[in-house]
C-alpha positions, 0 to 999 in steps of 0.5 A: 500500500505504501507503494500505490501512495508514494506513487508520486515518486516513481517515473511515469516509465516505471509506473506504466509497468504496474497498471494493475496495482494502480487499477487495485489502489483506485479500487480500493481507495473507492471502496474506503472512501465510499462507505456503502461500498466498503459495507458490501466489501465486507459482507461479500467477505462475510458471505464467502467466510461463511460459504467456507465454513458450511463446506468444510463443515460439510466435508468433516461431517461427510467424513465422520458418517463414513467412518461410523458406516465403516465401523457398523460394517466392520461390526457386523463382520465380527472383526475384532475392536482392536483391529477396528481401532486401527483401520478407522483411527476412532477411540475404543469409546468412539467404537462402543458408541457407535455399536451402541447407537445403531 
């Protein structure tokens, strides 16, 4: 930022190769200096956070369901709990909840 500032100090040469972060500087001064603009910059943050966070909570979630199908067929092949503990990494009271919620 202190570059797109001092820009005064650079030639018009030197400044012609950097278009873009002058383009980035006048957009980002319009967002600062108008506050509904800079209002919609942070709930299109806000909104993309958010979007991350469903997702990944998606995916954690997807995960633990197919560790707990894992399990109840691993259980239901009679396979041992310690051997079960290994395959999928859950705690022998994870392993127990699951076999004790069907």
């Amino acid at each position: 930022m202190q570059f797109i500032q001092n820009s005064e100090s650079f030639g018009e040469k030197e400044m012609s190769k950097y278009k873009k972060i002058q383009e980035a500087g006048k957009i980002l001064d319009y967002i600062n200096k108008d506050e509904h603009e800079k209002w919609l910059a942070e709930q299109r943050m806000i909104y993309k956070m958010d979007q991350n966070a469903v997702e990944e909570f998606g995916y954690y979630k997807g995960k633990k369901e197919e560790k707990i199908r894992i399990v109840k067929n691993l259980l239901k092949k009679n396979m041992k709990l310690e051997e079960i503990m290994e395959i999928t990494e859950l705690s022998k009271e994870e392993i127990e909840a699951i076999q004790n919620n069907p």
